[in-house]
C-alpha positions in Angstrom: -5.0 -49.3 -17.6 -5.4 -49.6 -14.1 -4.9 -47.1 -11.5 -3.1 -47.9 -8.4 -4.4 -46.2 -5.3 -1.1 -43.7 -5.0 -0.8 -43.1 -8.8 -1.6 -39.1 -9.2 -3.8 -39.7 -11.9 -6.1 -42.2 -9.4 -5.8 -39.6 -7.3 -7.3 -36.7 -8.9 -9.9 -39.3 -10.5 -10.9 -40.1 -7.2 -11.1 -36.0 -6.0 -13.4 -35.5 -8.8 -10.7 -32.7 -10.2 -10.3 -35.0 -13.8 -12.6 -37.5 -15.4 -11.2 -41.3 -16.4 -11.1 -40.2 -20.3 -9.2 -37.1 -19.3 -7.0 -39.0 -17.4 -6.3 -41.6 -20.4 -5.9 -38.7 -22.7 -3.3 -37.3 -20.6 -1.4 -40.7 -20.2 -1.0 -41.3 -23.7 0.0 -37.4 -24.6 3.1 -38.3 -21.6 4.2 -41.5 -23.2 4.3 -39.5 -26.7 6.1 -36.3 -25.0 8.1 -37.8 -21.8 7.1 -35.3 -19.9 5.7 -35.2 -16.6 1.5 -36.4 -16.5 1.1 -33.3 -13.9 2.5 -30.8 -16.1 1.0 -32.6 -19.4 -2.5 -32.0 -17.4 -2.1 -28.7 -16.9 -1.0 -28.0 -20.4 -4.1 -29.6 -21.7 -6.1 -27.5 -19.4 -7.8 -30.8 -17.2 -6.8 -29.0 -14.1 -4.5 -26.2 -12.6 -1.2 -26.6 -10.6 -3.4 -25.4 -7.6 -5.5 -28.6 -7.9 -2.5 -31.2 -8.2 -1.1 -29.6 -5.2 -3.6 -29.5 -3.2 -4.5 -33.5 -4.1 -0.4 -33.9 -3.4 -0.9 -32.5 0.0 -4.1 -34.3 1.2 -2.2 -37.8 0.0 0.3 -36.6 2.6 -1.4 -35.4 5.0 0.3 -31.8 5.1 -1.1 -28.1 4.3 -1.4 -26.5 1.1 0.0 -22.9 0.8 -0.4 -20.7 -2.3 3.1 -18.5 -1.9 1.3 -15.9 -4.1 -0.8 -14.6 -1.7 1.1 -16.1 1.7 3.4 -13.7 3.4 7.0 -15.1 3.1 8.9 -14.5 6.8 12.4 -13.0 5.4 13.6 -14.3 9.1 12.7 -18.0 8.3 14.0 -17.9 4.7 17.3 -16.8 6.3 17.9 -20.3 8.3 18.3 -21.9 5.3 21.6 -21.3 2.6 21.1 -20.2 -0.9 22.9 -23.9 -1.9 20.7 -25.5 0.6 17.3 -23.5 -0.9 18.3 -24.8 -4.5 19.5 -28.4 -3.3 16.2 -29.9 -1.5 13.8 -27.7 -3.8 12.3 -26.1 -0.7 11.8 -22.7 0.7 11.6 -21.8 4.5 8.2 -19.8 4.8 7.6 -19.1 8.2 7.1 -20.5 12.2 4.4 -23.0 13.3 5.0 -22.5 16.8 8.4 -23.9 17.6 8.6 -25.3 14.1 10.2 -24.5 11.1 7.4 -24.2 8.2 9.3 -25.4 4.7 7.4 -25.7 1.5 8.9 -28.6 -0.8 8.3 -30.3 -3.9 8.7 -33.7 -2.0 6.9 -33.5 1.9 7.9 -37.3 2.0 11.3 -36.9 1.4 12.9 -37.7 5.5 16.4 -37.7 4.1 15.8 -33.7 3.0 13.8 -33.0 6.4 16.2 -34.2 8.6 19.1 -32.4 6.9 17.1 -29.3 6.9 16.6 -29.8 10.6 20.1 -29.8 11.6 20.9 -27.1 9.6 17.7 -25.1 11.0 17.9 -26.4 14.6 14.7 -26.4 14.1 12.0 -29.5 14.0 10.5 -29.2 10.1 6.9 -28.9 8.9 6.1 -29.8 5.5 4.0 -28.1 3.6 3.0 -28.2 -0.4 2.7 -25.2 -2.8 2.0 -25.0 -6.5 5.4 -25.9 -8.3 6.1 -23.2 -10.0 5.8 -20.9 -7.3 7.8 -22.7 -5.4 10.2 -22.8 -7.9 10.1 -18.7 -9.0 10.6 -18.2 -4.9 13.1 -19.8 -4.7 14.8 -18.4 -7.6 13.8 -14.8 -5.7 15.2 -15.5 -2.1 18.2 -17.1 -3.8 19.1 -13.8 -5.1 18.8 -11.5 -2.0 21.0 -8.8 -3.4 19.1 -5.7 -4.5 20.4 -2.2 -6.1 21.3 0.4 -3.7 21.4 4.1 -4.9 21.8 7.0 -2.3 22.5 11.0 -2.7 25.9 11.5 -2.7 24.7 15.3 -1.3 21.9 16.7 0.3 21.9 19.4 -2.2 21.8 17.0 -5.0 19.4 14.2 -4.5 19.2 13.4 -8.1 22.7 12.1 -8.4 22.9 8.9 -6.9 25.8 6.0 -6.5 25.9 2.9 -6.2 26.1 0.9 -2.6 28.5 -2.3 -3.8 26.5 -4.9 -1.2 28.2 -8.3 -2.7 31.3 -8.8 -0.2 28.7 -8.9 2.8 25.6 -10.8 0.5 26.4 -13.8 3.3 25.7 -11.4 6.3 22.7 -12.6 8.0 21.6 -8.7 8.4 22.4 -7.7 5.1 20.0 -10.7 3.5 17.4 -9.8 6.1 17.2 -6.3 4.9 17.3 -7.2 1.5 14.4 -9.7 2.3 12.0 -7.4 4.6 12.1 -4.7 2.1 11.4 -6.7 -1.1 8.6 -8.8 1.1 7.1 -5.6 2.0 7.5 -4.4 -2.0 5.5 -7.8 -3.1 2.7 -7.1 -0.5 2.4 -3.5 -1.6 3.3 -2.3 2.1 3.5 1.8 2.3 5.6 1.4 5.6 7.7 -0.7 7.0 8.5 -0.2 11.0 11.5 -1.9 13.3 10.8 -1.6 16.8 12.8 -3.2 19.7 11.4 -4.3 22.9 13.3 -6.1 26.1 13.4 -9.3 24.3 13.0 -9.6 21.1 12.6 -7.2 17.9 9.4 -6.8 16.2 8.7 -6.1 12.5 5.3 -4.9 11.4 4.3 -4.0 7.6 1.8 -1.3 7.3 -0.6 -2.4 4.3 -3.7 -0.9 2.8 -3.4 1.5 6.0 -3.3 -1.1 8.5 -0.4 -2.2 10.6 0.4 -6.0 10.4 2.8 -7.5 12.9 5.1 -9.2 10.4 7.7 -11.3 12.5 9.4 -11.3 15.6 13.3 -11.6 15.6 15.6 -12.4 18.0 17.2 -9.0 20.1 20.6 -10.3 18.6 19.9 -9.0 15.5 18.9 -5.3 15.9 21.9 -3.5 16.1 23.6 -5.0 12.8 19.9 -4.7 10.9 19.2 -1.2 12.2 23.1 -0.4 11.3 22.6 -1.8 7.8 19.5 0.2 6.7 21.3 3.3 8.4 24.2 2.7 5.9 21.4 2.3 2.7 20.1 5.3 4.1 23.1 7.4 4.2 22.6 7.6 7.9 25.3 8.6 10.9 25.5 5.0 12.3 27.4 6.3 15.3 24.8 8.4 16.5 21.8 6.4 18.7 20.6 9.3 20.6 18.9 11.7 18.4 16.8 11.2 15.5 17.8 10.7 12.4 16.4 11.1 8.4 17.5 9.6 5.3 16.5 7.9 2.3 17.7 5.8 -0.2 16.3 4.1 -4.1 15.8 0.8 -4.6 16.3 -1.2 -7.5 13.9 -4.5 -7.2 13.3 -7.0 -10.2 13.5 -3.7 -12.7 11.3 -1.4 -10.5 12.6 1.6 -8.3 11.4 2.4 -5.0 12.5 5.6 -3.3 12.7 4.9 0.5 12.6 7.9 3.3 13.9 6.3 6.5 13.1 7.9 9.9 15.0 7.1 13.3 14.1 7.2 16.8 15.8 6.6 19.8 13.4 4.9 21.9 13.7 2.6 25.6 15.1 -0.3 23.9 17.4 0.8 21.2 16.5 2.7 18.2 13.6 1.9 15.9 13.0 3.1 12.2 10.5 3.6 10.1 10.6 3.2 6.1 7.9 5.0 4.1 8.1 3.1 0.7 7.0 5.1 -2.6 7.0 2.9 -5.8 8.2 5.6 -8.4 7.4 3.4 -11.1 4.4 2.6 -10.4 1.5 3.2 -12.7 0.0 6.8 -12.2 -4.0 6.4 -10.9 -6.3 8.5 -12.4 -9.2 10.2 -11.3 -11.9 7.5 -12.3 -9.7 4.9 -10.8 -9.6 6.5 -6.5 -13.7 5.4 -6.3 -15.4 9.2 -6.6 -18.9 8.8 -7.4 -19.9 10.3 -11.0 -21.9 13.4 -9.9 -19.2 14.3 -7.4 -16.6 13.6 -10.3 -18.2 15.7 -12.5 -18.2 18.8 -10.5 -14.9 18.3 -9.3 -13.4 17.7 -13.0 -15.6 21.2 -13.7 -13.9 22.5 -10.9 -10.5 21.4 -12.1 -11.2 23.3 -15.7 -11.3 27.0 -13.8 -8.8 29.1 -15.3 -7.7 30.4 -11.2 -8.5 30.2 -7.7 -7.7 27.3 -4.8 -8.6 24.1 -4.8 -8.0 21.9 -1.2 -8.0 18.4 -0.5 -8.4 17.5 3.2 -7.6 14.8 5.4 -5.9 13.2 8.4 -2.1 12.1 7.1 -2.5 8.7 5.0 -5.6 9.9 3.5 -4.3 10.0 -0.4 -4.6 13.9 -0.3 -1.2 13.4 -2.8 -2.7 10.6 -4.6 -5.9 12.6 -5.6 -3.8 15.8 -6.4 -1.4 13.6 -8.8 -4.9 12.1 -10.2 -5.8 15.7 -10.9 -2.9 17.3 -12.2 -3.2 14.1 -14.8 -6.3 16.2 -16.4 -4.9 19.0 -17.2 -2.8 20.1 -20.2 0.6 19.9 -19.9 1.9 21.4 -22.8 -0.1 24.3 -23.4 -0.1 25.5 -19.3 3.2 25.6 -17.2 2.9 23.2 -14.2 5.1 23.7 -11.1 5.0 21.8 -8.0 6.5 22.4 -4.7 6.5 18.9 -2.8 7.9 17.0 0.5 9.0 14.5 -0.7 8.3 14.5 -4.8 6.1 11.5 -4.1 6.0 10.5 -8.4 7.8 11.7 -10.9 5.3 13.0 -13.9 6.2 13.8 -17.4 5.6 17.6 -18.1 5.5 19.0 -14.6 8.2 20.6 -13.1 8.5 19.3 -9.7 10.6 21.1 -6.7 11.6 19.3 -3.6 11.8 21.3 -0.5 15.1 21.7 1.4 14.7 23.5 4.8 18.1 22.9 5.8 19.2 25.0 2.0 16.6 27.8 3.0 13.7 26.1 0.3 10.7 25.7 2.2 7.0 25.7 1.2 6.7 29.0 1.1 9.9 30.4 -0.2 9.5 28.3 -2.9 6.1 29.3 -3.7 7.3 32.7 -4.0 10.4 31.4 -6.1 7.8 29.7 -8.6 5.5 32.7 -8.7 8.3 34.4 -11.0 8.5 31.2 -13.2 5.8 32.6 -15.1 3.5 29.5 -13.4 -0.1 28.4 -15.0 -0.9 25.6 -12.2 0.9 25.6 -9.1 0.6 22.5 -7.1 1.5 23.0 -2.7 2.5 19.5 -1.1 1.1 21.1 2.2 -0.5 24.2 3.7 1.5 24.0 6.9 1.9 27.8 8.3 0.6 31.2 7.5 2.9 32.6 5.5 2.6 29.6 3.2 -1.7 30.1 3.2 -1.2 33.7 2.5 0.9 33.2 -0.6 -1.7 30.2 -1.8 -4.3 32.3 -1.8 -2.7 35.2 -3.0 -1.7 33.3 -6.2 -5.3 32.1 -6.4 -6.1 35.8 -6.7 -4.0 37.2 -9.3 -4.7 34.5 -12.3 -3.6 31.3 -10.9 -4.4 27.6 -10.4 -3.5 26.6 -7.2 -3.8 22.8 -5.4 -2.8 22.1 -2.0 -3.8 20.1 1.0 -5.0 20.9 4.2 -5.3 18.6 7.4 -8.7 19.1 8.8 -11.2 17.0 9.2 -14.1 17.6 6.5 -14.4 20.2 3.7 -15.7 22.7 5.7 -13.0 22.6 8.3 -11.0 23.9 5.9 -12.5 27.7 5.3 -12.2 28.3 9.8 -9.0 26.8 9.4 -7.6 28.8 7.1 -9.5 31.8 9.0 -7.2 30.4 12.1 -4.4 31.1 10.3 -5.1 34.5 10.2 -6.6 34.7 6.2 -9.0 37.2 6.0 -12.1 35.0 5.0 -12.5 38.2 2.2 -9.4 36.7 0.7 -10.7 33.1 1.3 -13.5 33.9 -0.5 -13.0 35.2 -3.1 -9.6 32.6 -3.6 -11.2 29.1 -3.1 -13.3 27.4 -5.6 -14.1 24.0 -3.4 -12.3 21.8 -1.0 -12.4 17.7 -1.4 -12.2 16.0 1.7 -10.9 13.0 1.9 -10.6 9.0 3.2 -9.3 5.9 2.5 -11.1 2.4 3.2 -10.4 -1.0 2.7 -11.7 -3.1 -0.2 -13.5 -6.4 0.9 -11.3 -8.8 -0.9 -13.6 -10.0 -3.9 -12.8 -13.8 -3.1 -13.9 -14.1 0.3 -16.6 -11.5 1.1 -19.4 -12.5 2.4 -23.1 -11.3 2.1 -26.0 -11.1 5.2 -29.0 -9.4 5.5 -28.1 -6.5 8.1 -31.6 -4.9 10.3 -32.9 -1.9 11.7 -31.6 -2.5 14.9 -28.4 -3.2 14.1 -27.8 -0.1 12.0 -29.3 2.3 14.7 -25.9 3.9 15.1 -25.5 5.0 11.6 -27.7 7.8 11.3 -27.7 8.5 7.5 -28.2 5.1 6.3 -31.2 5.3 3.6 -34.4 2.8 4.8 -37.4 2.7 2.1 -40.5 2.3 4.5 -40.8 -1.2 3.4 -37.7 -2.5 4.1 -36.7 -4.2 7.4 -33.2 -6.0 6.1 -30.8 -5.1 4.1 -28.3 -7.1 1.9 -24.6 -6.0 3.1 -21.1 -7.4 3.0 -18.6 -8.4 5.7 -14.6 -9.6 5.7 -14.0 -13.7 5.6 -10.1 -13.9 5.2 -8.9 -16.0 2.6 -5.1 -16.7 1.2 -5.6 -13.9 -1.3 -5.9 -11.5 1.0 -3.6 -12.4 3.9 -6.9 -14.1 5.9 -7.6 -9.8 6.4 -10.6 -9.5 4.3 -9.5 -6.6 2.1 -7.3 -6.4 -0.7 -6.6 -2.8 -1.8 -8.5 0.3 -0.9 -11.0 3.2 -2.0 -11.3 7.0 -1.6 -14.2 7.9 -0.1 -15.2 11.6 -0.6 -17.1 14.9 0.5 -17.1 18.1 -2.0 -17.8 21.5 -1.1 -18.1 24.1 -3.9 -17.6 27.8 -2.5 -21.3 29.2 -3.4 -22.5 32.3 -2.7 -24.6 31.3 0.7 -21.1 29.8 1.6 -19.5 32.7 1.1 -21.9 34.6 3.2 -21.3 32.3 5.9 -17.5 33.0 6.1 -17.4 36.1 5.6 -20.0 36.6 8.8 -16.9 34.1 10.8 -19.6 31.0 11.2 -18.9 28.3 12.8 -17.6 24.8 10.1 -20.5 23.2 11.7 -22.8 25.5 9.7 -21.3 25.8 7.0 -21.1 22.0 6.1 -25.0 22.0 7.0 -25.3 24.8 4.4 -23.6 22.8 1.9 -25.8 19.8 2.8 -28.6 21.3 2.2 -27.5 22.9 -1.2 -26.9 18.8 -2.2 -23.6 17.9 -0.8 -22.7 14.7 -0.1 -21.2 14.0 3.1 -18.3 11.5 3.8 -20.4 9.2 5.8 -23.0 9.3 2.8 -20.9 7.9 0.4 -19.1 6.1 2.5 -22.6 4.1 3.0 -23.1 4.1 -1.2 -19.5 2.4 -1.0 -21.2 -0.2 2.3 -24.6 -1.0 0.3 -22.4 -1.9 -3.2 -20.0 -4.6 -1.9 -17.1 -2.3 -2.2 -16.1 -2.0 1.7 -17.8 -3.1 5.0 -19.6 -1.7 7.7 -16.8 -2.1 10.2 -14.6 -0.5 7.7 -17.0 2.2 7.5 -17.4 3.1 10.7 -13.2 3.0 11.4 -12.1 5.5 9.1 -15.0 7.8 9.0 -18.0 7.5 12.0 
């Protein structure tokens, strides 16, 4: 048969994607079938959909986009009508300057592009994605409408209604909220923050720690989208001029996400922040947060003590809660009473009875400490060691029989014996209470796709003083962020713990007792084997895991 120079078949011939006798194959498995020869390619496994895309969008001369890993604007989907998504087959994903970037089945189709640019007011730019993506996106941004659930009282957070959103679906600020929070959901954003300026309204995701500026929207818009996520919220919308907390659970595609919402009048109208915490998300364990086996090994030894006080320290956004959850996943749940005391309860976990505070109702860390210390308690987990009072009982529970975790913000393990001194604990009572303290932080994972290896010197590691040289070495073979559309063009794709433990010894507990200073304690601990956050933070550097620059952000 032969091959014109459009056919798609000639095409991916030419590309070197399929050979002639795949191609033949193909043919006569669609005149058998009647299906299309793209999809019959794929079936037989000649090629992917990425490939026939990406040959579609060179024979047109437009970009390829992969919508799994491209960052949807919720602002630009919004130009476009649900009727007007599902007629043309394209999907709004974002701005190319003062142009509208669409994604479509057909990039030569003017009748479709000039339609979409009166509807837009916008001057279109095609682009080509995989068609099944494009086809499961649009099937999600043409149902914007998500499940609301609130507390219908403080006092009872656990009883929820439902927030009946249908009758204002059409609202543009409804559909945008709907959209930024399950665009934020998708890209596994902790935080989502809404800040207005003079002219315009900014939206930024914050995403494996990192703030990303998301979009920009016009100033029009921020009253009715701040109003709307007050109302989700359960939220005063008639007060501006104070700050305001709320929260609300989302129901997205079968998973639920409980949102705490924080307001703040600022120069330019209020701006909120959303804290997203995906309670059905699967529960990490301790393998899984990137300790290093010898350190896990003591730690997990450390977890097995029938009492005393365990700490894990950090700056906030560390994953002090994340490695405590991981912990309290070790232990046994049915033969030992577990009790938690928590702002917020972060996850839910089978077996553990979990107590959110309430200041406002009187329930704070510490009076509910006390509370749980005549629930007959085994473990007791502390959200946060925030005041004296609150240390004192800790440490007094430690003493008389229990397991107690908390956290601690200082920042490195031994930090954490002066600050507890600080807050006027005898170190006697620390002592004799506190079995080790973790400290704790998080770093970005070079996205496995795109890293890219070079031979780092001497000379250019001169301000990292711990870094291990063998006397023959003058290079060594390290890894740095490219940017690729997996990863958002950031470099990383997730992150890892990376980790200092100091066990309580008996030089250590010399040290406190005698009121020295954290610097000397950590050097006693050092040279008693322990290693230090920028050590295995540089095991983490030399392994591929994170990168130099990473490295030296969260830690040096």
């Amino acid at each position: 048969m032969k091959l014109t120079k459009d056919f798609l078949g000639a095409r991916l011939v030419k590309e070197g994607v399929i050979t002639r006798e795949q191609l033949e194959e193909a043919l006569q498995k669609q005149r058998e079938n009647k299906g299309f020869l793209g999809q019959v390619l794929v079936d037989l496994g000649y090629c992917t959909e990425d490939d026939i895309a990406k040959v579609m969008a060179k024979r047109f001369g437009v970009p390829f986009i992969s919508l799994e890993n491209h960052i949807v604007d919720p602002s630009a989907v919004a130009t476009l009508s649900v009727e007007a998504l599902k007629k043309y087959k394209a999907l709004p994903v974002g701005f190319s300057g003062d142009k509208l970037m669409v994604a479509m089945q057909q990039p030569n189709n003017i009748l479709a592009i000039d339609d979409m640019r009166i509807l837009t007011g916008h001057d279109i730019k095609p682009v080509i994605a995989p068609d099944s993506e494009l086809k499961a996106a649009i099937e999600k941004y043409s149902r914007p409408n998500m499940e609301f659930e609130q507390p219908a009282q403080e006092e009872q957070p656990d009883e929820d209604i439902d927030i009946e959103a249908d009758e204002s679906a059409a609202k543009p600020a409804v559909q945008l909220a709907n959209m930024l929070i399950a665009q934020a959901v998708g890209v596994k954003a902790s935080d989502i923050h809404i800040e207005a300026y003079e002219n315009y309204l900014r939206v930024r995701f914050r995403i494996d720690g990192v703030l990303h500026d998301i979009m920009r929207l016009s100033r029009q818009i921020h009253a009715s989208l701040i109003s709307r996520m007050k109302i989700m919220a359960s939220m005063n919308i008639a007060e501006r001029r104070v700050p305001q907390d709320g929260r609300m659970s989302i129901k997205i595609e079968g998973r639920t996400i409980d949102a705490r919402v924080a307001s703040l009048p600022a120069s330019f109208g209020e701006r909120l922040t959303l804290r997203l915490l995906d309670r059905s998300a699967k529960m990490i364990t301790l393998e899984e947060l990137g300790v290093e086996p010898g350190v896990l090994a003591n730690y997990k030894k450390a977890i097995g003590f029938p009492h005393g006080c365990i700490l894990v320290t950090g700056p906030t956004g560390s994953g002090k809660s994340t490695t405590l959850y991981a912990s309290l996943t070790t232990v046994d749940r049915v033969v030992k009473n577990v009790i938690t005391v928590e702002d917020p309860v972060e996850y839910r976990m089978d077996g553990i009875n979990q107590v959110q505070i309430n200041p406002k109702a009187g329930l704070t860390f510490a009076s509910g400490l006390r509370s749980i210390l005549r629930s007959d308690p085994d473990i007791i987990m502390v959200g946060e060691i925030r005041d004296r009072e609150t240390a004192r009982l800790a440490v007094e529970s430690a003493l008389t029989g229990h397991l107690v975790f908390s956290t601690l913000h200082t920042n490195d393990a031994a930090g954490a014996i002066s600050r507890l001194t600080e807050m006027g604990i005898e170190p006697f009572l620390t002592v004799s209470s506190l079995v080790c303290v973790l400290a704790q932080r998080l770093a970005r994972v070079l996205c496995p796709n795109c890293k890219e290896a070079y031979a780092a010197t001497r000379d250019e590691l001169r301000d990292i003083p711990d870094f291990p040289w063998s006397d023959d070495e003058s290079r060594v073979q390290l890894y740095r962020p490219v940017g690729c559309m997996r990863c958002s063009n950031t470099g990383y794709r997730g992150r890892v713990g990376i980790y200092e433990l100091l066990f309580v010894s008996e030089h250590i507990q010399q040290l406190a007792l005698e009121r020295r200073s954290a610097r000397e304690i950590k050097q006693a601990a050092v040279d008693g084997g322990m290693i230090t956050l920028r050590q295995d933070g540089i095991i983490k550097v030399k392994k591929g895991i994170t990168s130099l620059e990473e490295l030296v952000r969260v830690v040096l």
